[in-house]
C-alpha positions as CSV (number, residue, x, y, z in Angstrom):
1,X,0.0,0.0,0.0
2,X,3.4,2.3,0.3
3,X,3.5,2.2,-3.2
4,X,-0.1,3.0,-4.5
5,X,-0.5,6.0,-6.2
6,X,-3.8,8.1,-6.3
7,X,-6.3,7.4,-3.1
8,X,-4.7,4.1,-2.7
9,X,-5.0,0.5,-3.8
10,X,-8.3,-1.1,-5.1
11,X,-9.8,-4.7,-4.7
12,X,-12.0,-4.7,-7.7
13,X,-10.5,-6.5,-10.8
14,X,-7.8,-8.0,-8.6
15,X,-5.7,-4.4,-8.3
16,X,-4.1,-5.3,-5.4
17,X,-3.6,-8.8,-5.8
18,X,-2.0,-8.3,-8.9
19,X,0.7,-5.8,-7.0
20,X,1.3,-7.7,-4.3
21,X,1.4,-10.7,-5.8
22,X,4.1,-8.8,-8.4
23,X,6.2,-7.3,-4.8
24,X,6.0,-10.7,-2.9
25,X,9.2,-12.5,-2.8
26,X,9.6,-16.0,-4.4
27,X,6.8,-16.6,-6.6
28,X,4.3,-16.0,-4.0
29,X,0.2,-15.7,-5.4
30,X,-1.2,-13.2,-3.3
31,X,-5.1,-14.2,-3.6
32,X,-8.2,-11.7,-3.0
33,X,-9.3,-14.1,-0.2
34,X,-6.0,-13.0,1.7
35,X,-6.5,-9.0,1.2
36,X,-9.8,-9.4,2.3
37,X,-8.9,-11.5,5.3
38,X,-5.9,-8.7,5.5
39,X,-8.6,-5.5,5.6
40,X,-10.2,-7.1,8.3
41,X,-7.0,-7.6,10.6
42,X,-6.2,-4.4,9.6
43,X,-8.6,-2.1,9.8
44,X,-7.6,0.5,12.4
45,X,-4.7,1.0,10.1
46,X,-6.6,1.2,7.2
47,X,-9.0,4.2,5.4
48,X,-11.2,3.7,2.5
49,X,-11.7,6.3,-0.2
50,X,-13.5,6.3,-3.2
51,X,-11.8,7.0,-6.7
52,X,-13.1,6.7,-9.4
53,X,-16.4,4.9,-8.9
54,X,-14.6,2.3,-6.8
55,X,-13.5,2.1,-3.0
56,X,-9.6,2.3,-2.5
57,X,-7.5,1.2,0.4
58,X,-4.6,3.2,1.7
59,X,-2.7,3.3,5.2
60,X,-4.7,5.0,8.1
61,X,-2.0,8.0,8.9
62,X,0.9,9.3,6.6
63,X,3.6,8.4,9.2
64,X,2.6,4.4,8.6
65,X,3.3,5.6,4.3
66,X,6.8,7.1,5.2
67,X,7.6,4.4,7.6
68,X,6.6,1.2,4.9
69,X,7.9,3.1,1.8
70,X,11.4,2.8,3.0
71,X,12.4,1.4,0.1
72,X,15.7,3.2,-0.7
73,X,17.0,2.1,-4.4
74,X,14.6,-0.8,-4.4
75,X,11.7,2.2,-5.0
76,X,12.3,2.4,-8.5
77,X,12.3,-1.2,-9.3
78,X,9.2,-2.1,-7.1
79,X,7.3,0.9,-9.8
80,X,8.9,-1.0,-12.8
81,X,7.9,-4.2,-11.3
82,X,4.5,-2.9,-11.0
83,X,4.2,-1.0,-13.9
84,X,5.0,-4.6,-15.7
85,X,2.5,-6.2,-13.8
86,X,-0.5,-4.1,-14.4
87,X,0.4,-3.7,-18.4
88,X,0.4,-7.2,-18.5
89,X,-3.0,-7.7,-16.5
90,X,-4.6,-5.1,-18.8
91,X,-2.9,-7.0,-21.8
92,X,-5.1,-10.2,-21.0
93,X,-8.3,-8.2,-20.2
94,X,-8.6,-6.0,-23.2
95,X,-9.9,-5.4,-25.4
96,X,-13.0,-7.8,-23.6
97,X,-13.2,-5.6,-20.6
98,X,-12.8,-1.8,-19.8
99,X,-9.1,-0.6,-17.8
100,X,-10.0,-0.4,-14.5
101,X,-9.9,3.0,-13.2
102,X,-7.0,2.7,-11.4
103,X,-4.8,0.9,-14.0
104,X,-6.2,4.0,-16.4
105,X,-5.3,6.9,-14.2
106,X,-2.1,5.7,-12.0
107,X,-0.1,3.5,-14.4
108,X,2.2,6.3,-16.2
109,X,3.2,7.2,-12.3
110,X,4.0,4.4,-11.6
111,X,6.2,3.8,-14.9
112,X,7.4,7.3,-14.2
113,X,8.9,7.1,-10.9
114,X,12.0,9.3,-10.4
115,X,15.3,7.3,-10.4
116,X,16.1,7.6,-6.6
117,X,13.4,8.5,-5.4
118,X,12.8,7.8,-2.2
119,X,8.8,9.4,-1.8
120,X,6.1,10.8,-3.9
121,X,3.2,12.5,-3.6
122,X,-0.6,10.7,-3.1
């Protein structure tokens, strides 16, 4: 969730299990079944926000964002790594189904991210 750009990190059309599971070390499926069962463990360190016509998760309080995206030179490779991830999702949805929202509006910042860059704004 350090890395989401926008409002923060959808469920709908696996979003955020198509991140994670891109982020998680070896090979590791990160199923919709686990972020659910994750949002409720979670939730006093969660908010929702709606974007675009769909509800977003993000960390509760900035200083839990600064404190996960400590990511140093790994930051640019996590976006690239994402960025990959989503195009490729989107790749084997279209042209059948509409970009989700989030793919549409917060993919070029995450293939955008700054070499070195070690925070951005939501």
């Amino acid at each position: 969730m350090a890395l989401a750009q926008g409002r923060g990190l959808p469920v709908r059309d696996g979003i955020w299990s198509t991140i994670a599971t891109a982020i998680a070390p070896q090979e590791t499926a990160i199923i919709d079944r686990a972020i659910s069962d994750l949002t409720a463990e979670a939730t006093p360190y969660l908010m929702l926000d709606p974007e675009a016509e769909q509800t977003a998760y993000r960390l509760a309080h900035r200083t839990f964002t600064e404190h996960f995206a400590q990511f140093g030179q790994e930051h640019e490779r996590l976006h690239q790594v994402i960025t990959a991830a989503l195009t490729t999702d989107a790749d084997l949805r279209l042209p059948e189904a509409e970009l989700n929202p989030y793919v549409a509006q917060h993919l070029p910042a995450h293939a955008c991210v700054p070499r070195n860059s070690a925070s951005w704004s939501h």
